[in-house]
SEFI-954294 format. One line per 3 residues: number of its first residue (from 1); their letters; for each residue x, z, y of N, C-alpha, C. Coordinates in steps of 0.02 Angstrom, whole numbers. Atoms other than C-alpha are relative to their C-alpha. Example, Ala and Ser with C-alpha at 12.3 -4.5 7.8 and 13.67 -1.06 7.14 Angstrom:
BEGIN
1 = as = 45,0,-59,615,390,-225,45,0,60 | -42,-3,-59,684,357,-53,-39,37,55
***
This chain:
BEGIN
1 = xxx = -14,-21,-68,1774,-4303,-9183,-29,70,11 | 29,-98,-36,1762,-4108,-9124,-74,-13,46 | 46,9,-38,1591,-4079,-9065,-3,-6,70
4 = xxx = -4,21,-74,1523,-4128,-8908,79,-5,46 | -58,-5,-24,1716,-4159,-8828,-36,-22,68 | -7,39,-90,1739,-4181,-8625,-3,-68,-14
7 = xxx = 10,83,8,1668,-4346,-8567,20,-6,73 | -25,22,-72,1776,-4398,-8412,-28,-73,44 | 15,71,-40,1691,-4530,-8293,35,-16,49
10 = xxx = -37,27,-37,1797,-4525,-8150,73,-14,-7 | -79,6,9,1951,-4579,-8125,46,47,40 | -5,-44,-34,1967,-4437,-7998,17,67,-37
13 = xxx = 1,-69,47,1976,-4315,-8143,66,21,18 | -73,-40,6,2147,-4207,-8129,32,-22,-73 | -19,46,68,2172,-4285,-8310,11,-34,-9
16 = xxx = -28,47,10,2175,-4435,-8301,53,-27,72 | -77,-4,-66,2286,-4398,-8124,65,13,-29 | -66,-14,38,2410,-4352,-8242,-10,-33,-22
19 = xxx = -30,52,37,2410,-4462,-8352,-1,-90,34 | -8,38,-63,2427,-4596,-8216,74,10,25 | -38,-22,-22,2575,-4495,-8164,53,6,-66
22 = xxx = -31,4,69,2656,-4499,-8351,23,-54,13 | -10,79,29,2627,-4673,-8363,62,-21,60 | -48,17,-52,2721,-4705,-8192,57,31,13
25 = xxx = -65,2,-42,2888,-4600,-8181,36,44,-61 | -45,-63,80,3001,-4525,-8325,11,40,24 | -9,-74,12,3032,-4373,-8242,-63,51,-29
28 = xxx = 72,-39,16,2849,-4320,-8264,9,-2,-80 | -2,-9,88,2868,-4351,-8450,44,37,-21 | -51,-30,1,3020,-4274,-8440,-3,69,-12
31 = xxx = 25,-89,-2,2958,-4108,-8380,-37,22,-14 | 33,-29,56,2810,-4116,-8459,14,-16,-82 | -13,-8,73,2891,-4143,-8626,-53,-54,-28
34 = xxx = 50,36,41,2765,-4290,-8663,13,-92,3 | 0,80,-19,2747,-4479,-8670,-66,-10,-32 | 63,5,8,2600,-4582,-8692,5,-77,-55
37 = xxx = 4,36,69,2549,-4678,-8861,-61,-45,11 | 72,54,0,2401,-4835,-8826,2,-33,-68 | 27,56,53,2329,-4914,-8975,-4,69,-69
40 = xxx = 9,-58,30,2272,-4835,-9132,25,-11,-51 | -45,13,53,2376,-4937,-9254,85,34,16 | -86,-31,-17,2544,-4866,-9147,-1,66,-16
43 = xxx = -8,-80,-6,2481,-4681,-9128,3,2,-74 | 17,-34,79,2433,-4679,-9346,69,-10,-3 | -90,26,36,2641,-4760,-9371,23,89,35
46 = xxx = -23,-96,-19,2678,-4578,-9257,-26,57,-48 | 26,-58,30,2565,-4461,-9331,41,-8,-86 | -12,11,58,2629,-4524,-9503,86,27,8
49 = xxx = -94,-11,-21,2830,-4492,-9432,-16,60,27 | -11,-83,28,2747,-4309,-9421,8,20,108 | 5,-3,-69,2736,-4356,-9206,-47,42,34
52 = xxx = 22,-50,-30,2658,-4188,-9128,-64,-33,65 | 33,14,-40,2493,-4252,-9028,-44,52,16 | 57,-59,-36,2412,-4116,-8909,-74,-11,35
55 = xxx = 71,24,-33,2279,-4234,-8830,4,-54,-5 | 23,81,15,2199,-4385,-8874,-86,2,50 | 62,26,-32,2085,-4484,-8768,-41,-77,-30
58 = xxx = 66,28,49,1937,-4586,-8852,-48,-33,69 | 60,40,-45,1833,-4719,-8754,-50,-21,-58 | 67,1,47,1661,-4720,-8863,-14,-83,-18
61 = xxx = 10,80,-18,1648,-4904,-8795,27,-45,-54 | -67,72,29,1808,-4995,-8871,21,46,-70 | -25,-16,64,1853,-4880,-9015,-75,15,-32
64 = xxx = 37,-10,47,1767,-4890,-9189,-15,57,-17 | 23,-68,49,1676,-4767,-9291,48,19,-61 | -72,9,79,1814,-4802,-9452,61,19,44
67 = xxx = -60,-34,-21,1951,-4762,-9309,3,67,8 | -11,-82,-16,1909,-4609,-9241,-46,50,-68 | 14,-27,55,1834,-4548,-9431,90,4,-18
70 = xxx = -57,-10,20,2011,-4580,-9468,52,40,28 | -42,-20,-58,2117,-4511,-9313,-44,72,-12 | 25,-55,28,1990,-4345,-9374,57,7,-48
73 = xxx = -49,-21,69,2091,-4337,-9552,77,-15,15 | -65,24,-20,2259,-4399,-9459,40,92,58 | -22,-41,-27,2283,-4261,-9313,-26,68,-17
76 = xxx = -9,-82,17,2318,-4087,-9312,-83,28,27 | 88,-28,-30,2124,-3982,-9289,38,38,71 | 2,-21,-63,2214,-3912,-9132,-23,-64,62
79 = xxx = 7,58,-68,2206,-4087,-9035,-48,0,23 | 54,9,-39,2104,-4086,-8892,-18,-81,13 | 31,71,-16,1993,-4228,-8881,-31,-10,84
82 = xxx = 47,21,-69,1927,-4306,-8726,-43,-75,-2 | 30,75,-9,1802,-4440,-8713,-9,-30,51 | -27,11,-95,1830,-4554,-8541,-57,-66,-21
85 = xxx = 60,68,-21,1707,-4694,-8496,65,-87,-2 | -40,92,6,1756,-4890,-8518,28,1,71 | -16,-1,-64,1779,-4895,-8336,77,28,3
88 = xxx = -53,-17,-10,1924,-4758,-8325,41,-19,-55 | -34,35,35,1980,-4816,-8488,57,-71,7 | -25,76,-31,2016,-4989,-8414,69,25,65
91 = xxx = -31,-22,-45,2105,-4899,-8260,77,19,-37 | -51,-27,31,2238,-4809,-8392,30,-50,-52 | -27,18,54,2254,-4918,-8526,51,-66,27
94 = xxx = -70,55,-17,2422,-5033,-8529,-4,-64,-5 | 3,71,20,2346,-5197,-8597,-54,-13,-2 | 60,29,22,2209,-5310,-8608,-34,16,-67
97 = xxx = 54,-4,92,2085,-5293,-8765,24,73,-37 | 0,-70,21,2134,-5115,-8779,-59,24,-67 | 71,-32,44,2045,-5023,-8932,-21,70,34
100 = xxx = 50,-62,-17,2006,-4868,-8825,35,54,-22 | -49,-41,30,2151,-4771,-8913,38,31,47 | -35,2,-35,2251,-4675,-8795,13,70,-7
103 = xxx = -6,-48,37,2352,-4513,-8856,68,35,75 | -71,-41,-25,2490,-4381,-8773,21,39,-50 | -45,-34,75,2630,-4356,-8896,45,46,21
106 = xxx = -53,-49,-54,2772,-4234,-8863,66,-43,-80 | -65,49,28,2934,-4361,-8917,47,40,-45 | -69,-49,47,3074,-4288,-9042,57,-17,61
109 = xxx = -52,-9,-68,3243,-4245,-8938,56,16,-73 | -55,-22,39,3387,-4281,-9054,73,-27,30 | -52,13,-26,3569,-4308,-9042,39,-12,-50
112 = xxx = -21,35,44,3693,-4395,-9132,24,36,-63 | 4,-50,49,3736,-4235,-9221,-54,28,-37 | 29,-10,16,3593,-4230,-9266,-40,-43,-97
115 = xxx = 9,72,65,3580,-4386,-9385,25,-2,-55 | -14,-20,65,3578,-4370,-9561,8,-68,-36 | -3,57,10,3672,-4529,-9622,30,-3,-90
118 = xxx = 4,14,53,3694,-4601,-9812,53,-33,18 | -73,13,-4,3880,-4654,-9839,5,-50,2 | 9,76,-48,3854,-4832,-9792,-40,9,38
121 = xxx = 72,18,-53,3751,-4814,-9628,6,-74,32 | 0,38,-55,3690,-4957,-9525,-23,25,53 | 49,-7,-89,3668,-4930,-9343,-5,-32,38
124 = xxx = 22,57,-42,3603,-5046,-9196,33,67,86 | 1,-40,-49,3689,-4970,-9041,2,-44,64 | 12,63,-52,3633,-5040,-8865,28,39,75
127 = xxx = 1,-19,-51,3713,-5033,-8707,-26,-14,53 | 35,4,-77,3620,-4989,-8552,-50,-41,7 | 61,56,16,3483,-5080,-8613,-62,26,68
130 = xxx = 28,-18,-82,3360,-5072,-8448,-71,-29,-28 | 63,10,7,3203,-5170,-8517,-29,33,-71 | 4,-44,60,3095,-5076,-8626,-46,-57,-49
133 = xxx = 37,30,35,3015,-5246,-8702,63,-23,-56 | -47,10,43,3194,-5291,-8787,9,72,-36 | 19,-65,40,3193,-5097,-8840,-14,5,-47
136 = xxx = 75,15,48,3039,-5126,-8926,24,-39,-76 | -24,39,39,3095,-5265,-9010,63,9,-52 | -46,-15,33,3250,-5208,-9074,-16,60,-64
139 = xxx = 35,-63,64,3168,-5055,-9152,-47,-22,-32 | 37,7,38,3064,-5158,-9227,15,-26,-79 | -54,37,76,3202,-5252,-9334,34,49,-26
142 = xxx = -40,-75,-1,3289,-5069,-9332,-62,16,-75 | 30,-36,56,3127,-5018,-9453,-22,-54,-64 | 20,30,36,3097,-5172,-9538,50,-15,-32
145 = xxx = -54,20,41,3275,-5175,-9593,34,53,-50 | 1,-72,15,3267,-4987,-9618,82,17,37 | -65,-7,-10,3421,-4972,-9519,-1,92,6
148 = xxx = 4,-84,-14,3482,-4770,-9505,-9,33,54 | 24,-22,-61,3459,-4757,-9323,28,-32,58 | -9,28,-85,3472,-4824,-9141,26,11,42
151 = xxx = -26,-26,-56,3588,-4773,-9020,15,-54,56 | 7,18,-76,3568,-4791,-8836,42,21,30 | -50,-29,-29,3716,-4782,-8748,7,-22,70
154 = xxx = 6,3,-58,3717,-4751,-8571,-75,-34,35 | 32,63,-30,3527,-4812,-8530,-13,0,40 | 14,-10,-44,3468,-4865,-8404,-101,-1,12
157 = xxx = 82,-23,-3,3261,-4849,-8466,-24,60,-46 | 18,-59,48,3171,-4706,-8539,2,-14,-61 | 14,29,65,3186,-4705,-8705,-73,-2,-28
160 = xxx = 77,-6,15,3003,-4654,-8738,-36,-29,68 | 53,23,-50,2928,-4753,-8588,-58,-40,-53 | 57,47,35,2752,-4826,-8652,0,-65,-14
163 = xxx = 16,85,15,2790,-5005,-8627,53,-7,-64 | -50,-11,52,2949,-4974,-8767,-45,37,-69 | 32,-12,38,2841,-4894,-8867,-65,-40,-39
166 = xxx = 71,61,-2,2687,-5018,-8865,59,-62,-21 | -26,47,34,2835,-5152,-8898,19,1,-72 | -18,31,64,2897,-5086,-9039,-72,28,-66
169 = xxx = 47,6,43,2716,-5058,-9124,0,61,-29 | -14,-66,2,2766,-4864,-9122,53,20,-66 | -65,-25,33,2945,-4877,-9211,36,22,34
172 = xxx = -47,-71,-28,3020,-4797,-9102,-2,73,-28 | 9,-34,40,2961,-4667,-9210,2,17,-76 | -17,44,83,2998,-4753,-9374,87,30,1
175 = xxx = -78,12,5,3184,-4751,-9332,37,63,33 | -30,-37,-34,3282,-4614,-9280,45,-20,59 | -26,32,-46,3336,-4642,-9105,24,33,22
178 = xxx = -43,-64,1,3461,-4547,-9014,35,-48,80 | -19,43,-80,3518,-4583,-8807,69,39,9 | -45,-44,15,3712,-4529,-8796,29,-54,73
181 = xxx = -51,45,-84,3870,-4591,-8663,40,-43,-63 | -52,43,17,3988,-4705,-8706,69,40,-51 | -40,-18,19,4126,-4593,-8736,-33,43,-73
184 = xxx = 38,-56,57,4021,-4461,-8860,-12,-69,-57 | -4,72,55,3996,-4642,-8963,27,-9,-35 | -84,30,0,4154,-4687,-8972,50,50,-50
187 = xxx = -44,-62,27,4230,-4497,-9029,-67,-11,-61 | 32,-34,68,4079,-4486,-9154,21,-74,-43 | -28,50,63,4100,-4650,-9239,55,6,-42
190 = xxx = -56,-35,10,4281,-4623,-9247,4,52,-85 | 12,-59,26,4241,-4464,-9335,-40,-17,-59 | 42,23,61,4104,-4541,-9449,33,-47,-42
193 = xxx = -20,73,35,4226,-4680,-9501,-62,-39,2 | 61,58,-23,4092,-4799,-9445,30,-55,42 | -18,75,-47,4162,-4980,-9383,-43,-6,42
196 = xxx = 43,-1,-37,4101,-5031,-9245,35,-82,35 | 12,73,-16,4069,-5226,-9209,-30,-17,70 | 42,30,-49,4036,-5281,-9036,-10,-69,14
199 = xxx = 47,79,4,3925,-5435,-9013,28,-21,93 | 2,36,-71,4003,-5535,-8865,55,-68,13 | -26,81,-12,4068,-5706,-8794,68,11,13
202 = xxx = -60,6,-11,4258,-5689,-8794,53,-53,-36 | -39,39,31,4410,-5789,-8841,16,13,-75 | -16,-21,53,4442,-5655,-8982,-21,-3,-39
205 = xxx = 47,8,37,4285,-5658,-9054,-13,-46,-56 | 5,50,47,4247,-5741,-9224,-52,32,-35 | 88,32,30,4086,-5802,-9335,-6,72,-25
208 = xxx = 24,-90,32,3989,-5625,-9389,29,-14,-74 | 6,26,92,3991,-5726,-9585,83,27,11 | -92,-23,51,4195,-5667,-9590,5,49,-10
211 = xxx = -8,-52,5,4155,-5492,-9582,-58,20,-61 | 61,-18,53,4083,-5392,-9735,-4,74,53 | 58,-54,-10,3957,-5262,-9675,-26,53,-51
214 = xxx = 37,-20,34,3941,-5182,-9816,29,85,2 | -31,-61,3,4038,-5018,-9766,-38,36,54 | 7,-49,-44,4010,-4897,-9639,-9,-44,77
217 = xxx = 0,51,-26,3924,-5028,-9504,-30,29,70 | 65,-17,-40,3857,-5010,-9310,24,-66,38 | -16,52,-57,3840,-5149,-9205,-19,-3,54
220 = xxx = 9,-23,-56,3854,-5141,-9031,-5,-58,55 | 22,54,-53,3769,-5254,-8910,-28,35,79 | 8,-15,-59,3751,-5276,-8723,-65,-19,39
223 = xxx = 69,43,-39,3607,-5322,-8598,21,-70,-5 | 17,70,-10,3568,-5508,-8579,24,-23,68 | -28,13,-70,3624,-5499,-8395,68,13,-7
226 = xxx = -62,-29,-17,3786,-5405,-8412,36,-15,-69 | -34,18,56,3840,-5415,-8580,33,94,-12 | -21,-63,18,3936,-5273,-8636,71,14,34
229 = xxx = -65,9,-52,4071,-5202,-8536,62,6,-18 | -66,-2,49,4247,-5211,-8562,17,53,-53 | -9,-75,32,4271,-5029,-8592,-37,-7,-76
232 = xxx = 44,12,70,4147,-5035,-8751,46,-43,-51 | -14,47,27,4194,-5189,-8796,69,3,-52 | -61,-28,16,4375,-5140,-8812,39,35,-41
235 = xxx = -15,-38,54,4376,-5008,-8907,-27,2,-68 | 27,9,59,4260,-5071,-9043,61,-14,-54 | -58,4,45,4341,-5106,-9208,13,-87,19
238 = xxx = 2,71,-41,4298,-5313,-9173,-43,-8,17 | 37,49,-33,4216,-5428,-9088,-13,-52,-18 | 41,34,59,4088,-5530,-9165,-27,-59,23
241 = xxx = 31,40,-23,4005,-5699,-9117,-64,-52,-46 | 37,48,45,3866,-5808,-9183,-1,-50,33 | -10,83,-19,3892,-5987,-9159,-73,-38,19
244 = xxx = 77,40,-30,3800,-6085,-9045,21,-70,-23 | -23,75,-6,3777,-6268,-9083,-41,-45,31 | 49,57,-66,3659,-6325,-8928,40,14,52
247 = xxx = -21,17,-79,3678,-6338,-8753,-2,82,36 | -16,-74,-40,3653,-6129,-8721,56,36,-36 | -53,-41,54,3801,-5997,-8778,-16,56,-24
250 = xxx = 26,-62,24,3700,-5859,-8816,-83,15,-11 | 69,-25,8,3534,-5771,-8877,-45,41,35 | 43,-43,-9,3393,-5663,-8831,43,65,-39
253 = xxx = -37,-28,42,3485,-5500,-8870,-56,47,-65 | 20,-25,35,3347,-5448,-8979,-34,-41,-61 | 15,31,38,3346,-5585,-9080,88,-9,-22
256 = xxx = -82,-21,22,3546,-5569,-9090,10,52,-48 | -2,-73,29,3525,-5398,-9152,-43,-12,-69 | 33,-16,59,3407,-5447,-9279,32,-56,-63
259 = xxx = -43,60,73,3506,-5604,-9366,55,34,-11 | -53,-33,29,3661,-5484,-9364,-30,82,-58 | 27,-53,49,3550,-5334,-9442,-26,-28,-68
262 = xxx = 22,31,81,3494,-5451,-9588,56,-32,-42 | -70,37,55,3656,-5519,-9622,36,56,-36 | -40,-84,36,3734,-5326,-9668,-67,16,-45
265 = xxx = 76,-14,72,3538,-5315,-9772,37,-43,-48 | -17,85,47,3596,-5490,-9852,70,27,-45 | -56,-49,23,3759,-5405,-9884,-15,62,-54
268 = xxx = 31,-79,62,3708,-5243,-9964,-43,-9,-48 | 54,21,62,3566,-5316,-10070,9,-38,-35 | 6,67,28,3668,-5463,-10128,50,27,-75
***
């Protein structure tokens, strides 16, 4: 840790007034170009994906001596440190049993042109997804499946809000993610020759197992409330279903997303 760093006790500080003001409204992150990283196993998965941190805050209390020796050899020697008291610590931090970890990253800003894909891609594309704990989740099967990247089409939550980030254990940074419209989707797939499978309850729909995945794959799922809307739906290449055989007709969509992302793994590795 940089010698003697600022030791913040109030919660009155202008510092941690911003970051109060981060945590609560995406435009502030917006315009300041930042989002906020809790825990010190999420911020090392960033710093390692090469994630730009300008200030890290350190509670003496709850974080170890082996963390912040490490979070030394991890961030850049420009990062300003701050050390904040257990007290305001408790005030900022997002969860119970916090380690005292609490960083401001400045997010990557890419676009679908931007995505550098391997001639079979898989992609997970979600519409208007609104909670950022299914987010989370999805990018978490997104990196554990190594899928090529995430598109968000039309959302309706930040993509870098903290609680999305804290869900997915800081893959959102693992995975190349990318927030586009509907139509810009639609013309790039097209264009990529990339099929495009939408996951939803219709008459047309048949078992995922009839389709091979092993080409040029994205699959496109809806919220849990709404489902996916016609428009989308429509223009995909098909429409995909996984068979229920209880008493509900559908899944958690981020447990949907992850038995259809292992069946195109299962596919390609078999």
């Amino acid at each position: 840790m940089p010698a003697a760093p600022d030791f913040i006790s109030s919660p009155q500080n202008p510092r941690i007034k911003n970051l109060l003001r981060l945590q609560q409204k995406s435009s502030e992150r917006r315009s300041q170009d930042l989002t906020i990283i809790e825990g010190f196993r999420e911020l090392t998965i960033a710093r390692q994906a090469g994630i730009p941190v300008p200030t890290l805050f350190v509670c003496p209390e709850l974080a170890t001596a082996e963390q912040v020796r490490e979070l030394e050899q991890r961030l850049d020697p420009a990062t300003e440190w701050l050390q904040v008291s257990k007290a305001v610590f408790e005030k900022v931090a997002y969860r119970e049993g916090s380690d005292g970890i609490l960083a401001l990253a400045r997010p990557p800003r890419r676009r679908l042109q931007d995505l550098q894909l391997p001639v079979n891609p898989l992609l997970l594309v979600l519409e208007a997804v609104e909670k950022p704990g299914n987010l989370g989740a999805i990018l978490r099967t997104a990196d554990a499946a190594q899928a090529d990247a995430v598109i968000i089409c039309d959302p309706r939550t930040d993509l870098y809000n903290p609680n999305a980030i804290r869900a997915s254990i800081g893959c959102l940074f693992t995975v190349p993610t990318v927030a586009t419209s509907r139509d810009e989707l639609l013309a790039w797939c097209a264009e990529q020759g990339i099929r495009t499978y939408a996951a939803a309850l219709t008459d047309q729909a048949r078992p995922y197992t009839d389709f091979d995945f092993r080409g040029p794959t994205a699959f496109v799922m809806g919220t849990e409330a709404d489902g996916l809307t016609a428009e989308l739906r429509q223009a995909c290449t098909a429409t995909i279903i996984i068979p229920m055989r209880g008493a509900i007709d559908s899944l958690n969509v981020s447990t949907a997303t992850a038995i259809l992302t292992f069946e195109a793994v299962r596919q390609r590795d078999a």
